[in-house]
C-alpha positions as CSV (number, residue, x, y, z in Angstrom):
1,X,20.9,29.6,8.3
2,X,18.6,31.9,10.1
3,X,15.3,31.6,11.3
4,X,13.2,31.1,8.2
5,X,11.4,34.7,7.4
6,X,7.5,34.4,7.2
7,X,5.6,36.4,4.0
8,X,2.2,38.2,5.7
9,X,-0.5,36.9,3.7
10,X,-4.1,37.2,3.5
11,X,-6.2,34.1,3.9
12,X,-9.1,33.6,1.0
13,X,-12.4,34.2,2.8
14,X,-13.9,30.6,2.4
15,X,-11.4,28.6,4.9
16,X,-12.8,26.8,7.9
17,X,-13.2,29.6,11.0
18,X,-11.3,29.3,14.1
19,X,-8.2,27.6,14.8
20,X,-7.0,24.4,14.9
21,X,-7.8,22.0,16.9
22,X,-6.4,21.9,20.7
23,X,-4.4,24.8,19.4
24,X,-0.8,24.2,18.6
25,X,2.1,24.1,21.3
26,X,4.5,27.2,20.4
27,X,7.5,25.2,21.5
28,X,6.0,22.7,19.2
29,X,6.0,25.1,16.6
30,X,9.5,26.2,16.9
31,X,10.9,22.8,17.2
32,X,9.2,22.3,13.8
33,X,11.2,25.4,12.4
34,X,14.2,24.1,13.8
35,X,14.2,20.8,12.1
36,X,12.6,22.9,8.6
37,X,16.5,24.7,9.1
38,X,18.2,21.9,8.9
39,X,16.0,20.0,6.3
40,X,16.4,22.7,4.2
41,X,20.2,23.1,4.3
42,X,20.3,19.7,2.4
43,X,17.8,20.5,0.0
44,X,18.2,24.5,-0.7
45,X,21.1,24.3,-2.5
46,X,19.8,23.0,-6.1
47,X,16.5,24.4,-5.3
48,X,18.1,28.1,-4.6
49,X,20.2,28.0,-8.3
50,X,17.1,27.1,-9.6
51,X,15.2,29.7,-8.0
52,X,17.7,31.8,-9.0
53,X,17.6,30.9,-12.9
54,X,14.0,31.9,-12.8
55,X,14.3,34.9,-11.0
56,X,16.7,35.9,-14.1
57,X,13.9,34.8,-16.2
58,X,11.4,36.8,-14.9
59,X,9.6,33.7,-13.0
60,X,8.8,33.1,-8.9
61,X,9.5,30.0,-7.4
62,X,8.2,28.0,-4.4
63,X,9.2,25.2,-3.1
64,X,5.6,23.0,-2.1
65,X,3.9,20.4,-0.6
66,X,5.2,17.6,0.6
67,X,8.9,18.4,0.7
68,X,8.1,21.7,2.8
69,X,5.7,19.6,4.9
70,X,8.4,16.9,5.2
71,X,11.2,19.2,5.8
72,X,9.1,20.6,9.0
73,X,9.1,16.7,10.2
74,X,12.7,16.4,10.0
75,X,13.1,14.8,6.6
76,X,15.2,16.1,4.1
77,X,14.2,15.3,0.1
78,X,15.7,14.4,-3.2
79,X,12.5,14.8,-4.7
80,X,11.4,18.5,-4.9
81,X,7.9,20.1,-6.0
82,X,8.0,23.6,-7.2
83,X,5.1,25.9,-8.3
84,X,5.4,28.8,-10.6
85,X,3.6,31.2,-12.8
86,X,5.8,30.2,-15.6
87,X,3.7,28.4,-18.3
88,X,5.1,24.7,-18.8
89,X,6.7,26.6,-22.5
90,X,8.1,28.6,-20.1
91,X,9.9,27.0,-17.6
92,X,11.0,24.0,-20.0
93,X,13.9,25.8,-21.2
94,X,15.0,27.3,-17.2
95,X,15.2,23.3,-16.2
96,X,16.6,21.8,-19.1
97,X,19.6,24.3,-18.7
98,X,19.7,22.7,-14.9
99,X,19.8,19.5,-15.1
100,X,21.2,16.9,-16.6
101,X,17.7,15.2,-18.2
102,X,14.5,16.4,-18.8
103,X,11.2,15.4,-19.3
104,X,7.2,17.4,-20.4
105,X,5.1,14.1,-19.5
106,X,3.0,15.7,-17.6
107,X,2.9,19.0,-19.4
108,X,-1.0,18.4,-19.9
109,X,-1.4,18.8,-15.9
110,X,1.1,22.1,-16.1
111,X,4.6,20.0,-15.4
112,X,7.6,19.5,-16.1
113,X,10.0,17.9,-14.8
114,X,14.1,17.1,-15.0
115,X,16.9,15.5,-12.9
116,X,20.3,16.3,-11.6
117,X,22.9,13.4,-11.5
118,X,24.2,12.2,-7.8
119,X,27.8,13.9,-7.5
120,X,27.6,17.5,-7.7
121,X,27.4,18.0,-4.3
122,X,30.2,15.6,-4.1
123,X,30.7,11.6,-2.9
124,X,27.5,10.1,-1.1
125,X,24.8,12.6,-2.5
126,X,22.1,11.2,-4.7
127,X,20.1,12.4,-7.7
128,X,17.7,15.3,-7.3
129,X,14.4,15.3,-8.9
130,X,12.2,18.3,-9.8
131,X,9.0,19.0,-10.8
132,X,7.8,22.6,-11.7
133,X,4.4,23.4,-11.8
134,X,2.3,25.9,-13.0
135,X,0.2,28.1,-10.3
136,X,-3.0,26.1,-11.5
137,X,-6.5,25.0,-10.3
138,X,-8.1,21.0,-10.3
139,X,-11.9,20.8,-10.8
140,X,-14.2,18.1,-11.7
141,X,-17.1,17.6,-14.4
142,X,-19.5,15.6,-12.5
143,X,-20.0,13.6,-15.9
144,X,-15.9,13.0,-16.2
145,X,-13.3,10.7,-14.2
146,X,-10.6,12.9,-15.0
147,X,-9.7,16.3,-13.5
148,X,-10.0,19.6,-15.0
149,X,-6.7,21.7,-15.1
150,X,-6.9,25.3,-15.0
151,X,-4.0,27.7,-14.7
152,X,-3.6,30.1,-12.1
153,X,-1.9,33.6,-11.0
154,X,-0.5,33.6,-7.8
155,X,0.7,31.6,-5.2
156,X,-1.9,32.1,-2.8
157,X,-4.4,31.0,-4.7
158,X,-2.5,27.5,-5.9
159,X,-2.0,27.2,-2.2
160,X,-5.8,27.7,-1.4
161,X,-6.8,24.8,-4.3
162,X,-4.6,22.1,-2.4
163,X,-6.0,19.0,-0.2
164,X,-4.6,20.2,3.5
165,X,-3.5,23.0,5.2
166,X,-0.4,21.3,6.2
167,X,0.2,20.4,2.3
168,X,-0.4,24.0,1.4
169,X,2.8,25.8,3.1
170,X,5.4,26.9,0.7
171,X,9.0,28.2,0.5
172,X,10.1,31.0,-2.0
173,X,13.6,30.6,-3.5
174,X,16.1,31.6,-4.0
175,X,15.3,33.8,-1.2
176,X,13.6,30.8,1.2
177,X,10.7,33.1,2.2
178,X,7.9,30.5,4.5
179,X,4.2,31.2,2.7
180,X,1.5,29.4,5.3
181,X,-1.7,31.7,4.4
182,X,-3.9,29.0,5.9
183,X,-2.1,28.4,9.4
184,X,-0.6,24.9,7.9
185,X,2.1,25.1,10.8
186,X,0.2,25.6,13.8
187,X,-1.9,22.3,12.4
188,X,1.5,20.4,11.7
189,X,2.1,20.7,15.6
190,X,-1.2,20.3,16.3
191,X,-1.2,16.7,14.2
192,X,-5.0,17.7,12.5
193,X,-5.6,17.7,8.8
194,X,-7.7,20.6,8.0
195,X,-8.4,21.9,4.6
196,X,-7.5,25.4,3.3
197,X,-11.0,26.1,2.2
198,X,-14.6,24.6,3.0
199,X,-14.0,20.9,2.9
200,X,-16.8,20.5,0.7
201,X,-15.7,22.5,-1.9
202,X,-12.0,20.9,-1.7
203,X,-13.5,17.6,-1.6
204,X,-16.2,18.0,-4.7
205,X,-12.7,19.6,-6.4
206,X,-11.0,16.8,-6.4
207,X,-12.7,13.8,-4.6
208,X,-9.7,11.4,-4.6
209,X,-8.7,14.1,-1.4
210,X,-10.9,12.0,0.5
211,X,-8.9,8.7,0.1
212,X,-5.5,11.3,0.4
213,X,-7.5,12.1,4.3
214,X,-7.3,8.6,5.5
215,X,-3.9,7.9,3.6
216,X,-2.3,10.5,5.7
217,X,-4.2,9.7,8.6
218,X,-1.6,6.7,7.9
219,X,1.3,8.0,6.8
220,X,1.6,10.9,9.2
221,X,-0.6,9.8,12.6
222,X,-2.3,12.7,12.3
223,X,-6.2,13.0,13.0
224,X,-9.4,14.1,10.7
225,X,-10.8,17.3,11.5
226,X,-14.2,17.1,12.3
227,X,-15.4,19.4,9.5
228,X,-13.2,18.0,7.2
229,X,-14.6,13.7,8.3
230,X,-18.1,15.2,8.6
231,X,-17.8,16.5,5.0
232,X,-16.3,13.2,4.1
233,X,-19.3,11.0,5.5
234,X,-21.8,13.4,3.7
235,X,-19.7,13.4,0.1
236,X,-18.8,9.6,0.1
237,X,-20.6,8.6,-3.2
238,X,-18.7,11.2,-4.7
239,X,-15.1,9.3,-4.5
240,X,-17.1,6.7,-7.5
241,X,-16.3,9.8,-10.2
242,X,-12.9,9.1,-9.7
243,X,-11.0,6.3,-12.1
244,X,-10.0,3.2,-10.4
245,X,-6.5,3.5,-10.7
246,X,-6.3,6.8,-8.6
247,X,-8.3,5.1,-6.2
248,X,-5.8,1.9,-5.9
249,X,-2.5,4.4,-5.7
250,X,-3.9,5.9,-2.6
251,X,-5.1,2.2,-1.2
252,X,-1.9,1.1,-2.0
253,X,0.3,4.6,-0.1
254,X,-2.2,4.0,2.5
255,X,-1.3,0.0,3.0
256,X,2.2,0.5,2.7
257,X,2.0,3.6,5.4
258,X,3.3,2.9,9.3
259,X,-0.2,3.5,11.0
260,X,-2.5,1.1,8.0
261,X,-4.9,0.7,10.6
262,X,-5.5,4.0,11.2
263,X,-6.5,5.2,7.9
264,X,-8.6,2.1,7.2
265,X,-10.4,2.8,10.4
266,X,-11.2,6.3,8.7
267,X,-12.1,4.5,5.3
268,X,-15.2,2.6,6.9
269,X,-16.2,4.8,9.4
270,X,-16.8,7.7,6.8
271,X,-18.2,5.5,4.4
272,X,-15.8,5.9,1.8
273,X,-15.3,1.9,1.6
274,X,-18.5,1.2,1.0
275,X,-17.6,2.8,-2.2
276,X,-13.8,1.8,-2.8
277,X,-13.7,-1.4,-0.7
278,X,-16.8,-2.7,0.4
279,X,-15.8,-6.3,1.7
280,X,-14.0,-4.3,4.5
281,X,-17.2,-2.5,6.3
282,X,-19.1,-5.9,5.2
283,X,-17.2,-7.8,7.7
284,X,-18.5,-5.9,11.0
285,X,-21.2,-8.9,11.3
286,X,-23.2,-9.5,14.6
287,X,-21.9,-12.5,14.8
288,X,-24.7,-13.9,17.6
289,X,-26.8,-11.5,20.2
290,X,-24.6,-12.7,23.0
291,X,-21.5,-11.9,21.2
292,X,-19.5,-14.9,21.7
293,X,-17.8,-14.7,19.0
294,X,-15.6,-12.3,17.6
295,X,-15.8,-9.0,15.7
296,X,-14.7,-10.4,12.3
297,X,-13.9,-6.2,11.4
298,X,-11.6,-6.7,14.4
299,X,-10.1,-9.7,13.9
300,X,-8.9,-8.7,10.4
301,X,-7.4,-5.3,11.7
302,X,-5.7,-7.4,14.4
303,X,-4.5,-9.5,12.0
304,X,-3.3,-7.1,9.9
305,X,-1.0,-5.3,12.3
306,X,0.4,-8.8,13.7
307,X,1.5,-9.7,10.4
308,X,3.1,-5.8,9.7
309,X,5.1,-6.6,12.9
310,X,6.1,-10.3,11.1
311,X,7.7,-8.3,8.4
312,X,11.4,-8.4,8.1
313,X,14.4,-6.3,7.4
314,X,15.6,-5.7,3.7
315,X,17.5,-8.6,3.7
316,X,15.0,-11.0,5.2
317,X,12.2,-13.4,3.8
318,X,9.6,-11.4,4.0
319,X,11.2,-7.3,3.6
320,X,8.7,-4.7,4.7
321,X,6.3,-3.1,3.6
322,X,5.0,-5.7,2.1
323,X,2.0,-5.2,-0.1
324,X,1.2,-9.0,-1.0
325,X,1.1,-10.1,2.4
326,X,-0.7,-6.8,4.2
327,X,-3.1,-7.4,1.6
328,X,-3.8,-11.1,2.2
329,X,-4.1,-9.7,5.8
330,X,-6.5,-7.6,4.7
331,X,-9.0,-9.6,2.8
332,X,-8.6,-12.9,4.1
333,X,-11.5,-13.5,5.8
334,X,-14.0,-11.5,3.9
335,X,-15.8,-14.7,2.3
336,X,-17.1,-15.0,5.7
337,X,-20.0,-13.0,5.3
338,X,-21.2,-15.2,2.1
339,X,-20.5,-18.5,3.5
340,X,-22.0,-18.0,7.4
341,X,-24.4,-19.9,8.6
342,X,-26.1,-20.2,12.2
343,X,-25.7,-23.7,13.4
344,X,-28.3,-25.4,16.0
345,X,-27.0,-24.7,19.7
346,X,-26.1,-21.4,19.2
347,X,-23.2,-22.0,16.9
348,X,-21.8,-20.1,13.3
349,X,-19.9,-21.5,10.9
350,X,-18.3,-20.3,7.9
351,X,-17.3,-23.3,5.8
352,X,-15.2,-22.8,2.5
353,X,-15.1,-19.1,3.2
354,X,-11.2,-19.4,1.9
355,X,-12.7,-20.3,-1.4
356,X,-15.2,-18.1,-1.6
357,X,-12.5,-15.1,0.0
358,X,-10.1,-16.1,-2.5
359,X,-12.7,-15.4,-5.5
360,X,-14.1,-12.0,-4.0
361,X,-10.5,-11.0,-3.1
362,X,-9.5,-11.6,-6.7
363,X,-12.4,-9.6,-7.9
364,X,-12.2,-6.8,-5.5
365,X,-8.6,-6.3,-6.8
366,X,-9.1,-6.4,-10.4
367,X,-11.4,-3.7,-10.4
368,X,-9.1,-2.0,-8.6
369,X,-6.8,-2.1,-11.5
370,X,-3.8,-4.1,-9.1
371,X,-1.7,-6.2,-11.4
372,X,-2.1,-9.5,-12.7
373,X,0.7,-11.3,-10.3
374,X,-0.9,-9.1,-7.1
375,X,-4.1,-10.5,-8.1
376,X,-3.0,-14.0,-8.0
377,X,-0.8,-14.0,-5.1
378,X,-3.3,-12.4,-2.7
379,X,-6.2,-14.7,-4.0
380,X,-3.8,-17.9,-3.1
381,X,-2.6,-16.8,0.4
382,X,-6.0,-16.5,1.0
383,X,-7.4,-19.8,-0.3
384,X,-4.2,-21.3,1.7
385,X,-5.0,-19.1,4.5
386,X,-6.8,-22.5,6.6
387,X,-4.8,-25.2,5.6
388,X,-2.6,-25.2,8.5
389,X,-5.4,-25.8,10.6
390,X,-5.5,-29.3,10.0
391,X,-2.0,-29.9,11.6
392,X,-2.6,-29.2,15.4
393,X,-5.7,-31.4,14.6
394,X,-3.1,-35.0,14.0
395,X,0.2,-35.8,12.8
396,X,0.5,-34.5,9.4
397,X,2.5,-37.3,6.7
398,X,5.8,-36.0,5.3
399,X,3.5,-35.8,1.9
400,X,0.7,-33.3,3.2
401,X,4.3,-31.1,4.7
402,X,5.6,-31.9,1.1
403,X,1.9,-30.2,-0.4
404,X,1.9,-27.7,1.9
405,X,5.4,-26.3,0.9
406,X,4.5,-27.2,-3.0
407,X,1.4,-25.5,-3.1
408,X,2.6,-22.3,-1.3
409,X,5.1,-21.9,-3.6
410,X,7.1,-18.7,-3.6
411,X,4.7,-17.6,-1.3
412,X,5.5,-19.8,1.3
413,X,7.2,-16.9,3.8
414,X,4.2,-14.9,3.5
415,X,1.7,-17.6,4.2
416,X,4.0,-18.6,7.5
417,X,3.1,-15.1,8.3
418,X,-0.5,-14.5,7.4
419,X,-1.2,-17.9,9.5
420,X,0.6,-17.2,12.6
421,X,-1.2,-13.5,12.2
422,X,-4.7,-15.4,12.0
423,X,-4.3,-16.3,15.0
424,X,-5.9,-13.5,17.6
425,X,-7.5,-15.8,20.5
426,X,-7.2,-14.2,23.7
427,X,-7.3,-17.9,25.6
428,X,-3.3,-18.1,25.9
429,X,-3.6,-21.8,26.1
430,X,-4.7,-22.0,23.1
431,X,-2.9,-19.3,21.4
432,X,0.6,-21.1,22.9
433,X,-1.0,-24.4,21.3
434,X,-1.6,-22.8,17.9
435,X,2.3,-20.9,18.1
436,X,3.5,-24.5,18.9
437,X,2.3,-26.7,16.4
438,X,3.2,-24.0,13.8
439,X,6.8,-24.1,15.1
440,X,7.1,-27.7,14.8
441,X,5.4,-27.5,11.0
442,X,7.9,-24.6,10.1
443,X,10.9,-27.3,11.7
444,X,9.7,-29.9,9.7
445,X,9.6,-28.4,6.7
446,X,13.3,-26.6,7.2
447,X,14.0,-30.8,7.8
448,X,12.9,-31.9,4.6
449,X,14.0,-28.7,2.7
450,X,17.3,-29.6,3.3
451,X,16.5,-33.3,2.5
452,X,14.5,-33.1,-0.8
453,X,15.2,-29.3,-1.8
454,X,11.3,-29.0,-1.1
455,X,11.4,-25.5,-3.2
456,X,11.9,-27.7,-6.5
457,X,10.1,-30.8,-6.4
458,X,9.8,-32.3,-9.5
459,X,9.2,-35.7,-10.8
460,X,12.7,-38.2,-10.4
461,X,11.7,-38.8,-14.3
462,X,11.4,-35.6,-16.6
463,X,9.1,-36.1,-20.1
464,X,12.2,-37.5,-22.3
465,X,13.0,-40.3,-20.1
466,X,9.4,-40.6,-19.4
467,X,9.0,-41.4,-23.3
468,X,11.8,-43.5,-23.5
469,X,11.0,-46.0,-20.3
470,X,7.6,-46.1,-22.0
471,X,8.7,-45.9,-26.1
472,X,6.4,-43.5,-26.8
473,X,5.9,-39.9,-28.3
474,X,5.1,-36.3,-26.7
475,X,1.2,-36.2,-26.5
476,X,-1.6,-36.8,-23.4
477,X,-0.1,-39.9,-21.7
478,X,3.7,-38.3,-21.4
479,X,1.6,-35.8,-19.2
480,X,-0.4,-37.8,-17.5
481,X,2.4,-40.4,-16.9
482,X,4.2,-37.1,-15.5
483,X,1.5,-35.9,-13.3
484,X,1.8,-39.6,-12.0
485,X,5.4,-39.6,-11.3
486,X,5.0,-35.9,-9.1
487,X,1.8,-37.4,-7.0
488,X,4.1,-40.5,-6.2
489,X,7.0,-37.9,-5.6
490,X,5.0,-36.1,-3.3
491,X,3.7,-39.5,-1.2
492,X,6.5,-41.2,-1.2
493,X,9.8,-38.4,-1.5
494,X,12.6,-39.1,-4.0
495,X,12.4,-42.6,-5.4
496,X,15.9,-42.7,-7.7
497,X,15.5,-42.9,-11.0
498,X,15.5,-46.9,-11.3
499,X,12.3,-47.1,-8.2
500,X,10.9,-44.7,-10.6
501,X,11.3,-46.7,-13.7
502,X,9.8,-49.6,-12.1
503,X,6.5,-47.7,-10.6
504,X,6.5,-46.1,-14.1
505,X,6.2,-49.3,-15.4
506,X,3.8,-50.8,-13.5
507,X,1.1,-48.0,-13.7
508,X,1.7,-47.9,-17.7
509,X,0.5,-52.0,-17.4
510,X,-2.2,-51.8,-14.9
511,X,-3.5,-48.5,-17.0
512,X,-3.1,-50.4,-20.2
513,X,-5.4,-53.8,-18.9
């Protein structure tokens, strides 16, 4: 395939002067081309027929956004983004005929959408997914959450209305003609994310581009620039028009991203947290004037890339990303502004601040709109986050192990990671101390998993025997007789059912005198 032909363009009047920051590296440039060429040899093929069935409609077609940004990185994909002036009515009809299945949910917004079956390019390939656009425009009422879509005319001008410059290349097909009216290359190389237009217009367009800055900041390593983070700092407030749910799909991309810290980092230093996420910024507390002890801001980034690196493969405990536990990484500590106190000699203490953490943590992420079993998980790794603590203090009892295992539940993996992660002391002595008495906890309770099949404790008595040993019915005392039976369990390990008969007994008497 030959070098891919550029279209001259003229750049809208209102996009940031001067070029991009550092300037770009024109080997960098071309070794971006180069890997676009090869990208684009998996992915042209279904694009150019279909460019090719709108052509004989009438229509132009470009491919957009991220699959032209990602096919510039090196990274071919099955899941395509095309613009067009075609009117969803339109352009229905070209992609039905394409694909195997169809689909107008998002014909509101201008799309449509349909899907080609994995085998037509023959064994190994996998389904390809397209949505076509209509050339179009997003605005906001300042009174309204949700955006404002208005069609547009040329490609250009859907380019110009898009969140970066590196987002805003396109390729026409069938004829793969490279579109970059707003220098989106040269900033690819360069690693910046600049807008096509003034910032502040893009970003009073469509607010949610703000969080989308700091989410790519994560995804893609690339930096803010200036005008685009000053813009950002001055326009914060603005991101609170914007529904929740928006808001938690980019905190989520931005989480679940290879450089988390990164975009965070751009989150609170804009301001945008205080807005979305305002236990984050919360936790940069001046701890004392001598600063003896640490940044608690700090210590939760720390935390949260120790426990990223604790992730395992697919097939492991713990398979990465993992959005439970780089949450619980997260927001574990941020009772500790609530619960600190200055203590006399100079000292701070923070007591309960799991409790409290676990409350504003479940809080936090049922505004954000995060399901139900999220909510719960990440409150509970956080309550749980301390209880280790206690171990390196004495000998724990096979019962507290047994408690420890019972009360982590399935989340016991994660909280083996979130703990060991907590951990951020620069005295190595104590940091081997902590990594020690953690091992020998984690051994211990691989011992008595294999003993007592820890994962499934239950009572050695279930509620029918329970009523027959006692000749009663189902009602309060079969429960409480139950509850009885798991708190001896968990003491004590298994008793056989005839030791549990006869402490079943003998509480029922002492109960009943």
């Amino acid at each position: 395939m030959p070098d891919l032909p550029a279209e001259p363009t003229d750049a809208p009047t209102d996009r940031p002067v001067g070029p991009p920051v550092d300037g770009p590296d024109p080997a960098a440039v071309q070794q971006l081309r180069r890997r676009a060429l090869e990208s684009l040899a998996v992915m042209a093929p279904d694009a150019i027929d279909l460019g090719q069935r709108f052509r004989a409609a009438g229509y132009d077609l470009a491919l957009v956004g991220g699959p032209v940004r990602d096919a510039f990185l090196g990274r071919a994909s099955n899941d395509l983004d095309l613009t067009t002036p075609a009117t969803p009515d339109e352009a229905e009809p070209i992609i039905a005929a394409w694909g195997d299945a169809h689909w107008d949910i998002g014909r509101e917004f201008g799309t449509v959408g349909a899907r080609r079956f994995a085998g037509r390019r023959g064994p190994g390939s996998q389904d390809v997914v397209v949505e076509v656009t209509t050339y179009r425009t997003d605005a906001y009422d300042p009174t309204s959450r949700k955006p404002l879509v208005e069609f547009g005319d040329t490609l250009e001008g859907d380019l110009s209305r898009r969140d970066f410059t590196v987002n805003a290349m396109a390729v026409r097909v069938p004829d793969l003609v490279f579109v970059d009216p707003f220098d989106g290359l040269a900033d690819l190389a360069a690693g910046v994310l600049r807008t096509p237009i003034d910032p502040r217009r893009s970003f009073d367009d469509d607010p949610l581009r703000m969080m989308r800055a700091a989410r790519f900041v994560a995804q893609l390593g690339f930096r803010l620039d200036d005008d685009a983070r000053a813009a950002i700092v001055d326009m914060a407030p603005r991101i609170e028009i914007v529904s929740a749910e928006r808001v938690r799909d980019e905190l989520t991309k931005l989480l679940l991203s290879p450089h988390p810290r990164a975009g965070l980092e751009v989150l609170v230093e804009t301001g945008l947290a205080d807005h979305v996420l305002p236990e984050l910024p919360a936790l940069r507390l001046e701890i004392d004037e001598h600063h003896r002890h640490k940044d608690v801001y700090q210590h939760t980034l720390m935390v949260l890339e120790k426990a990223i690196a604790l992730e395992t493969g697919p097939d492991g405990e713990v398979p990465g990303p993992d959005l439970v536990l780089r949450l619980a990484a997260l927001l574990h500590d941020i009772g500790k502004p609530r619960t600190r106190r200055f203590e006399e000699g100079g000292g701070v203490s923070f007591h309960h601040h799991e409790v409290v953490g676990a409350k504003l943590a479940s809080k936090r992420l049922k505004a954000l709109r995060f399901d139900k079993q999220t909510v719960n998980d990440v409150a509970r790794l956080t309550e749980l986050h301390l209880r280790f603590h206690g171990y390196g203090e004495g000998e724990w009892t096979d019962s507290a192990v047994r408690r420890y295992v019972t009360d982590a539940g399935p989340l016991l993996e994660r909280l083996h990671r979130l703990t060991r992660s907590d951990s951020t002391t620069r005295n190595q002595r104590k940091a081997a101390r902590l990594k020690a008495a953690y091992d020998d906890l984690e051994r211990r309770i691989a011992t008595l998993r294999e003993a007592e099949e820890l994962a499934s404790i239950r009572p050695d008595l279930d509620g029918t025997q329970i009523m027959q040993v006692l000749g009663i019915g189902p009602g309060r005392d079969v429960g409480e007789a139950y509850r009885y039976l798991l708190e001896e369990r968990m003491e004590h390990g298994p008793l056989g059912e005839d030791r549990a008969r006869e402490v079943l007994l003998e509480w029922w008497g002492q109960r009943g005198a």
